[in-house]
C-alpha positions in Angstrom: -54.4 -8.7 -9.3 -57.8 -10.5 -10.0 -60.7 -9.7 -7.4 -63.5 -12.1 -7.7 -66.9 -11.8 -7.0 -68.8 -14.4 -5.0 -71.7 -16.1 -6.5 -74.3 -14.5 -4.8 -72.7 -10.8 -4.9 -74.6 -8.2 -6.7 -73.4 -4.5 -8.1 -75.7 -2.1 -8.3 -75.2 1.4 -9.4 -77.0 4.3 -10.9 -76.0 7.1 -13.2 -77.9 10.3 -14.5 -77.9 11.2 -18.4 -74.5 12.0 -18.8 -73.0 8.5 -16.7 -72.2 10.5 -13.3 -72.7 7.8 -10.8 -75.6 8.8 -8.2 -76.0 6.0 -6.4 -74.1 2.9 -5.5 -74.9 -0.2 -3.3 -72.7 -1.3 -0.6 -70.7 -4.2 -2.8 -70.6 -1.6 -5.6 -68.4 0.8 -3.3 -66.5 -2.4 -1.6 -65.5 -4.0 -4.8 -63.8 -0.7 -6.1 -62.1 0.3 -3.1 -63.4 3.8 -3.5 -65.4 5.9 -1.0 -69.0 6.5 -1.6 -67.9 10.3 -1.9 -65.2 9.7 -3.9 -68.4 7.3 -6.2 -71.0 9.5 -5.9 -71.0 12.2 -8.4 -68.2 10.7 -10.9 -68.1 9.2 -14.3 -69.1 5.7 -14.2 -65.8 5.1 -16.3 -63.7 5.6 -13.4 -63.8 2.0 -13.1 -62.8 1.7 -17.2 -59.8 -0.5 -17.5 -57.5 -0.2 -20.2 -58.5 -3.9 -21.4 -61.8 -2.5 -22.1 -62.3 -2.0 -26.1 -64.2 1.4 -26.3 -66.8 -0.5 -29.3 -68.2 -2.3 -26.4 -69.2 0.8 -25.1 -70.4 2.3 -27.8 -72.8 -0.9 -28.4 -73.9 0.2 -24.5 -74.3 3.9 -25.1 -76.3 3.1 -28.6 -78.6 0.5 -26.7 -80.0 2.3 -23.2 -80.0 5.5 -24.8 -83.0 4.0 -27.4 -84.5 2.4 -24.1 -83.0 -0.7 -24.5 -81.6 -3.3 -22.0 -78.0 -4.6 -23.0 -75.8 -7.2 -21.4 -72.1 -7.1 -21.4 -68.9 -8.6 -20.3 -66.7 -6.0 -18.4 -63.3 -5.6 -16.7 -63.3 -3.1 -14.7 -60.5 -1.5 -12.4 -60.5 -0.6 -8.7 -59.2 2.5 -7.4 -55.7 0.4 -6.5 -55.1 -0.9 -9.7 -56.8 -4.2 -9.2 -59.5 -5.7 -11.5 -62.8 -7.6 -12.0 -64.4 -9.1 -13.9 -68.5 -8.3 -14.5 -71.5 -9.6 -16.0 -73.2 -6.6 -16.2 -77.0 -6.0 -18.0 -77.5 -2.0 -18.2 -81.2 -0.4 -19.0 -82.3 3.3 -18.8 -84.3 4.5 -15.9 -87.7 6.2 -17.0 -90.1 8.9 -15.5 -93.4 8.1 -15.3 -93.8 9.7 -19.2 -91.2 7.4 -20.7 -88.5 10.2 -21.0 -85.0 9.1 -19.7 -83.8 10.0 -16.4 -80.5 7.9 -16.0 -79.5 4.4 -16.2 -79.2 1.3 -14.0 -76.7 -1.1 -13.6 -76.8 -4.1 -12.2 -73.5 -6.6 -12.2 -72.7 -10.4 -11.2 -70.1 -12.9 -11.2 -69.3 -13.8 -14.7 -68.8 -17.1 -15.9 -65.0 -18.0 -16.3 -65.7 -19.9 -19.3 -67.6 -16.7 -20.8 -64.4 -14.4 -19.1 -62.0 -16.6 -21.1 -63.5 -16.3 -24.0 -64.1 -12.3 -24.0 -60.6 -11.4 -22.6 -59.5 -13.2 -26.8 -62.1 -11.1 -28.2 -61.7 -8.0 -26.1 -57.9 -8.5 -26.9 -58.4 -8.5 -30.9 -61.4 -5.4 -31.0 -59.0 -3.3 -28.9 -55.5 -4.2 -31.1 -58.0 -3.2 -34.1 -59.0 0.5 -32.2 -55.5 1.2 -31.9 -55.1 1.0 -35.3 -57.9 2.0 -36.8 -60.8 3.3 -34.8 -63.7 2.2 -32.8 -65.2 1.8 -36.6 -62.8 -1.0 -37.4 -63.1 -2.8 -34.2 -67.5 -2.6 -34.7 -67.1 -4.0 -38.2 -64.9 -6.6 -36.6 -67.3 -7.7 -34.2 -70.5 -7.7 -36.4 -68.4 -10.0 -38.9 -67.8 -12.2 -36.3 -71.2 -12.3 -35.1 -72.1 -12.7 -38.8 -70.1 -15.7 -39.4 -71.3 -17.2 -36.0 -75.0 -16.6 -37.0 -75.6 -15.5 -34.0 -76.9 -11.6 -32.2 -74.5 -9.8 -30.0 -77.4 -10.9 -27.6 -77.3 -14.3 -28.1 -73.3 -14.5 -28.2 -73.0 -12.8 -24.9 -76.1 -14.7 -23.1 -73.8 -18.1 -24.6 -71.1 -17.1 -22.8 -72.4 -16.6 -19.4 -74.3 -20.2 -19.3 
């Protein structure tokens, strides 16, 4: 079953350099129907939902770990089997010296129009990974993109307006 966020909810998590989840706002812990112990100290892809084409996380993991912000559609599962639905934009934290200490996440109510429109191409990228690899489902997207004329950036920012 479908949890939706309200319009003014916000998610708000923190990982360290390997995606272990070190902190986690109150909504954040509410929304997945986890403990803040059971959070706290766990892969941030505890949440990953099987709908989830891994390419979209590769495009994450490529992005904040060069220092750069990326926003991102994501479905994510709660500890009972529910989901939701996330418009998440995901940076790396920095020390004072610019090295990388972690990332930060912070996640709001997607537009439906923009979820409708994902779950389609979510669907296609991850019946592509199945077959043939997170490669085929990248070169997928970027054709796409390609043909649209448009930046992953610019696609996804389209979608949540």
């Amino acid at each position: 079953m479908e949890v939706l966020m309200n319009q003014d909810d916000l998610i708000v998590s923190k990982t360290n350099l390997k995606g272990y989840i070190t902190y986690g706002n109150e909504y954040f812990i509410k929304i997945s129907g986890y403990t803040e112990q059971e959070l706290l100290n766990s892969p941030h892809n505890i949440l990953r939902h099987k709908d989830m084409p891994r390419v979209v996380f590769k495009l994450l993991w490529d992005r904040i770990q060069n220092k750069e912000s990326i926003n991102a559609y994501v479905k994510n599962k709660t500890k009972d089997g529910d989901y939701y639905w996330v418009y998440a934009n995901v940076t790396a934290s920095l020390d004072d010296h610019d090295n990388l200490i972690g990332y930060y996440s912070v996640r709001r109510k997607p537009s439906q129009n923009g979820v409708q429109a994902i779950s389609k191409l979510y669907k296609e990228l991850l019946e592509l990974e199945n077959r043939g690899g997170v490669a085929s489902s990248l070169k997928l997207l970027e054709e796409k993109l390609h043909y649209a004329g448009v930046s992953y950036d610019e696609f996804i920012s389209t979608l949540q307006k």
